[in-house]
N, C-alpha and C positions, 0 to 999 in steps of 0.2 A: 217667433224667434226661438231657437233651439239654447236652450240653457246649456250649463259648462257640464252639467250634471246629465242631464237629456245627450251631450253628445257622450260623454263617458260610459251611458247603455249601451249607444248604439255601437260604440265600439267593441264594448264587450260581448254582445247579443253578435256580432259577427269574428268574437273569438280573434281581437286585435289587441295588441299591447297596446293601451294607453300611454300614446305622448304628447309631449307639449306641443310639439309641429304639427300632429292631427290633430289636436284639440284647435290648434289656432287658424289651420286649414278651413275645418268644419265653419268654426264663428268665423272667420272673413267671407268664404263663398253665404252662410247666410243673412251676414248683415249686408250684403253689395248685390249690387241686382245684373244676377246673371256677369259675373267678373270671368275676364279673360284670366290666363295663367300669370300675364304678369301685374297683372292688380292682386291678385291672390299673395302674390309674389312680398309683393311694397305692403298688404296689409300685414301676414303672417312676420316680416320683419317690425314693422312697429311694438310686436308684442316679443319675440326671437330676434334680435338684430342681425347673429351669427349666423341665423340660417344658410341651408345652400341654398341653391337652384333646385340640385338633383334631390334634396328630402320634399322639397315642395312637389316637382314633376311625381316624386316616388309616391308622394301620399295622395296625389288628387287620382292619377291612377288607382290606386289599391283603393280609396275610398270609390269611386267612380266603378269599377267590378266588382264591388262588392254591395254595391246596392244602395251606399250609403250617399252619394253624390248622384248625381244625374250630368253627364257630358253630353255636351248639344254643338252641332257646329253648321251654321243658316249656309249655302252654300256661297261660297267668294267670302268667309269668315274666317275666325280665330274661334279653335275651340272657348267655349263659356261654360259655365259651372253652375247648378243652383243644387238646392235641397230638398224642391218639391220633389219627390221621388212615389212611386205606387200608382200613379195615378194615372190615366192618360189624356193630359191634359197639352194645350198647344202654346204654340207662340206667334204671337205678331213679331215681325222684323220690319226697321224703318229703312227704306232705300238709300235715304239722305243721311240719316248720322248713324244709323248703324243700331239705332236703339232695340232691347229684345223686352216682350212684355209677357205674363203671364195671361192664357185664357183658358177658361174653360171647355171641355166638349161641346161640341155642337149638339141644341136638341133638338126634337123636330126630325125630318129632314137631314140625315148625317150624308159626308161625304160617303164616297164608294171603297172599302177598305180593302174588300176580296174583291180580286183579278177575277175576270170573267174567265182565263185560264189557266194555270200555276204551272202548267208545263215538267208538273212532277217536282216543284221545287216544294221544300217542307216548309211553309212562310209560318215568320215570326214575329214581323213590324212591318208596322207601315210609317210612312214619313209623312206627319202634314207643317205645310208652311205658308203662312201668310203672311204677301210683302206688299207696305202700302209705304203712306207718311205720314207721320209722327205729327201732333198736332200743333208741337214746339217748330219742326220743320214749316207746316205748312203755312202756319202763320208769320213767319220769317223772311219768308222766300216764294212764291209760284216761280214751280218747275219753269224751266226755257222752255220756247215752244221751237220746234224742230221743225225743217218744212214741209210735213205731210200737216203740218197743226198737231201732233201729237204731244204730250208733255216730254222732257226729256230726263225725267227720273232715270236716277243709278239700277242697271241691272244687278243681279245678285253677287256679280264676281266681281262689279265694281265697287260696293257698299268696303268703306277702310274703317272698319271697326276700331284700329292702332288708336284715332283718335277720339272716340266717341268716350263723350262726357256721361257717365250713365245715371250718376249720381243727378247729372241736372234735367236728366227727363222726367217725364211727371208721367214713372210707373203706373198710377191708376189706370192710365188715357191710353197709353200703350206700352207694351212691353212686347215683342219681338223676338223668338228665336225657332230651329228650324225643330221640330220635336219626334219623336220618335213613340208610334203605340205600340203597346206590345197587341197583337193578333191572336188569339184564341187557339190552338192545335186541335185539328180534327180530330 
Protein backbone atom coordinates (compact mmCIF):
# COMPACT_ATOMS: atom_id res chain seq x y z
CA UNK A 1 0.00 0.00 0.00
CA UNK A 2 1.33 3.44 -1.02
CA UNK A 3 1.21 5.65 2.04
CA UNK A 4 -0.23 9.47 1.94
CA UNK A 5 3.39 10.40 2.32
CA UNK A 6 4.90 7.87 -0.30
CA UNK A 7 2.28 9.32 -2.84
CA UNK A 8 3.38 13.03 -1.86
CA UNK A 9 7.23 11.94 -3.24
CA UNK A 10 5.91 10.66 -5.95
CA UNK A 11 4.27 13.62 -6.89
CA UNK A 12 6.96 15.62 -6.13
CA UNK A 13 9.80 13.42 -7.69
CA UNK A 14 7.56 14.08 -10.93
CA UNK A 15 7.61 17.86 -10.38
CA UNK A 16 3.38 17.92 -9.67
CA UNK A 17 1.61 20.18 -7.21
CA UNK A 18 0.42 18.25 -4.64
CA UNK A 19 -3.49 17.90 -4.37
CA UNK A 20 -6.20 16.52 -2.54
CA UNK A 21 -7.67 14.98 -5.83
CA UNK A 22 -4.27 13.29 -6.79
CA UNK A 23 -3.56 12.36 -3.43
CA UNK A 24 -7.11 10.66 -3.37
CA UNK A 25 -6.70 9.40 -7.09
CA UNK A 26 -3.42 7.71 -6.16
CA UNK A 27 -4.96 5.91 -2.70
CA UNK A 28 -8.19 4.69 -4.53
CA UNK A 29 -6.69 3.22 -7.75
CA UNK A 30 -4.28 1.55 -4.99
CA UNK A 31 -6.43 0.27 -2.57
CA UNK A 32 -9.07 -1.27 -5.41
CA UNK A 33 -7.94 -3.84 -7.73
CA UNK A 34 -7.26 -2.52 -10.93
CA UNK A 35 -10.58 0.11 -10.67
CA UNK A 36 -12.18 1.33 -13.81
CA UNK A 37 -12.52 5.51 -14.00
CA UNK A 38 -15.66 5.23 -12.43
CA UNK A 39 -14.87 3.40 -9.34
CA UNK A 40 -11.87 5.74 -9.02
CA UNK A 41 -14.70 8.07 -9.52
CA UNK A 42 -17.15 7.00 -6.29
CA UNK A 43 -14.00 6.32 -4.21
CA UNK A 44 -12.06 9.79 -4.71
CA UNK A 45 -15.59 11.23 -3.80
CA UNK A 46 -16.07 9.52 -0.45
CA UNK A 47 -12.92 11.42 0.59
CA UNK A 48 -13.69 14.89 -1.96
CA UNK A 49 -17.54 14.64 -2.34
CA UNK A 50 -17.37 18.00 -4.66
CA UNK A 51 -15.17 16.53 -6.97
CA UNK A 52 -15.71 16.67 -10.71
CA UNK A 53 -15.51 14.10 -13.22
CA UNK A 54 -13.16 16.27 -15.37
CA UNK A 55 -10.41 16.63 -12.18
CA UNK A 56 -10.59 12.89 -11.91
CA UNK A 57 -10.27 12.09 -15.87
CA UNK A 58 -7.58 15.13 -15.57
CA UNK A 59 -5.56 13.49 -12.78
CA UNK A 60 -5.63 9.73 -13.83
CA UNK A 61 -4.36 10.95 -17.15
CA UNK A 62 -1.43 13.22 -16.01
CA UNK A 63 -0.71 10.50 -13.34
CA UNK A 64 -1.03 7.65 -15.97
CA UNK A 65 1.90 9.86 -18.46
CA UNK A 66 3.67 10.44 -15.98
CA UNK A 67 4.58 7.23 -14.91
CA UNK A 68 2.89 7.37 -11.73
CA UNK A 69 -0.24 5.12 -12.74
CA UNK A 70 -0.09 2.46 -15.07
CA UNK A 71 -3.53 2.36 -17.73
CA UNK A 72 -4.38 -1.02 -18.92
CA UNK A 73 -7.40 -1.74 -21.15
CA UNK A 74 -7.91 -5.92 -21.83
CA UNK A 75 -9.44 -5.64 -25.28
CA UNK A 76 -13.69 -5.33 -25.42
CA UNK A 77 -12.82 -3.45 -21.74
CA UNK A 78 -13.06 -0.12 -19.88
CA UNK A 79 -9.80 1.42 -19.29
CA UNK A 80 -8.44 0.22 -15.54
CA UNK A 81 -5.88 1.75 -13.28
CA UNK A 82 -3.26 0.09 -10.95
CA UNK A 83 0.11 1.22 -9.24
CA UNK A 84 2.29 -1.45 -10.11
CA UNK A 85 4.30 0.59 -12.40
CA UNK A 86 8.31 -0.31 -13.49
CA UNK A 87 7.82 -3.56 -14.01
CA UNK A 88 6.90 -5.85 -16.70
CA UNK A 89 4.69 -7.60 -15.25
CA UNK A 90 1.07 -9.22 -16.78
CA UNK A 91 -2.31 -9.83 -16.29
CA UNK A 92 -4.95 -12.49 -16.18
CA UNK A 93 -8.44 -11.46 -17.52
CA UNK A 94 -11.66 -13.45 -16.59
CA UNK A 95 -13.92 -14.00 -19.85
CA UNK A 96 -16.97 -14.18 -17.43
CA UNK A 97 -16.93 -11.40 -14.84
CA UNK A 98 -14.39 -9.28 -16.30
CA UNK A 99 -11.95 -9.80 -13.30
CA UNK A 100 -8.16 -8.53 -13.94
CA UNK A 101 -5.22 -10.22 -11.69
CA UNK A 102 -1.67 -9.34 -11.23
CA UNK A 103 1.25 -11.91 -12.63
CA UNK A 104 4.36 -12.19 -12.83
CA UNK A 105 6.91 -12.59 -15.86
CA UNK A 106 6.99 -15.61 -17.27
CA UNK A 107 10.32 -17.66 -16.51
CA UNK A 108 11.69 -20.43 -18.26
CA UNK A 109 10.60 -20.41 -21.47
CA UNK A 110 9.13 -16.58 -22.19
CA UNK A 111 6.79 -15.74 -24.84
CA UNK A 112 8.12 -14.41 -28.28
CA UNK A 113 8.54 -10.42 -27.76
CA UNK A 114 10.61 -9.58 -30.95
CA UNK A 115 8.82 -9.69 -34.37
CA UNK A 116 10.69 -11.95 -36.48
CA UNK A 117 10.46 -8.59 -38.66
CA UNK A 118 9.84 -5.03 -37.61
CA UNK A 119 9.44 -3.68 -41.01
CA UNK A 120 11.52 -0.55 -39.94
CA UNK A 121 9.13 0.21 -37.18
CA UNK A 122 11.10 1.56 -33.98
CA UNK A 123 9.20 -0.95 -31.35
CA UNK A 124 8.62 -0.13 -27.90
CA UNK A 125 5.94 -2.60 -26.17
CA UNK A 126 4.71 -5.50 -26.43
CA UNK A 127 1.09 -6.54 -25.34
CA UNK A 128 0.61 -9.78 -23.39
CA UNK A 129 -2.78 -11.00 -22.45
CA UNK A 130 -4.08 -13.89 -20.75
CA UNK A 131 -7.84 -14.80 -20.94
CA UNK A 132 -9.29 -17.72 -19.01
CA UNK A 133 -11.92 -18.15 -15.98
CA UNK A 134 -11.71 -16.96 -12.85
CA UNK A 135 -11.94 -19.67 -10.27
CA UNK A 136 -15.06 -17.69 -8.45
CA UNK A 137 -16.52 -18.03 -12.27
CA UNK A 138 -15.79 -21.61 -12.77
CA UNK A 139 -16.96 -22.83 -9.81
CA UNK A 140 -20.35 -20.95 -10.24
CA UNK A 141 -21.21 -21.99 -13.59
CA UNK A 142 -19.57 -24.43 -16.48
CA UNK A 143 -19.48 -22.55 -19.63
CA UNK A 144 -22.51 -23.72 -22.09
CA UNK A 145 -21.49 -26.20 -24.42
CA UNK A 146 -22.05 -24.91 -28.06
CA UNK A 147 -22.71 -27.46 -30.75
CA UNK A 148 -19.20 -28.27 -31.91
CA UNK A 149 -18.99 -29.35 -27.85
CA UNK A 150 -16.91 -26.29 -27.43
CA UNK A 151 -17.32 -24.12 -24.13
CA UNK A 152 -18.95 -21.06 -24.88
CA UNK A 153 -16.98 -18.53 -22.73
CA UNK A 154 -17.20 -14.67 -23.49
CA UNK A 155 -14.73 -13.47 -26.18
CA UNK A 156 -12.81 -10.46 -25.31
CA UNK A 157 -15.27 -7.70 -26.64
CA UNK A 158 -17.87 -9.48 -24.93
CA UNK A 159 -16.33 -9.54 -21.44
CA UNK A 160 -18.77 -6.19 -19.64
CA UNK A 161 -16.49 -5.25 -17.13
CA UNK A 162 -19.56 -2.16 -16.16
CA UNK A 163 -20.55 -4.84 -13.87
CA UNK A 164 -17.76 -6.67 -12.48
CA UNK A 165 -17.55 -6.96 -8.66
CA UNK A 166 -13.66 -6.73 -8.35
CA UNK A 167 -13.69 -6.23 -4.80
CA UNK A 168 -15.35 -9.95 -4.54
CA UNK A 169 -12.79 -11.72 -6.70
CA UNK A 170 -10.29 -13.57 -4.83
CA UNK A 171 -7.30 -11.35 -6.38
CA UNK A 172 -4.69 -13.96 -5.14
CA UNK A 173 -6.26 -16.76 -7.68
CA UNK A 174 -6.66 -14.47 -10.46
CA UNK A 175 -6.23 -11.03 -11.35
CA UNK A 176 -6.71 -10.32 -15.19
CA UNK A 177 -5.77 -7.29 -17.38
CA UNK A 178 -4.38 -6.76 -20.83
CA UNK A 179 -0.61 -5.38 -19.97
CA UNK A 180 1.70 -3.74 -21.82
CA UNK A 181 6.09 -4.37 -21.75
CA UNK A 182 8.06 -2.11 -22.40
CA UNK A 183 10.76 -3.58 -25.21
CA UNK A 184 14.24 -2.84 -25.01
CA UNK A 185 15.70 -0.20 -28.17
CA UNK A 186 18.25 -1.52 -30.18
Amino acid sequence: MISEEGARVMLRDAALRITKPRLAVISAVDRLAHPDTESVIAAVREAIPDVSHQTVYDSLRTLSDLGILRRIQPAGSVARYETRTGDNHHHLVCRSCGAVVDVDCAIGETICLTPSEDHGFQIDEAEVVYWGVCPQCASTSAPAESADGAGAAASPEAVNTDAVDTDAVNTDAVNTEATKLKVASP
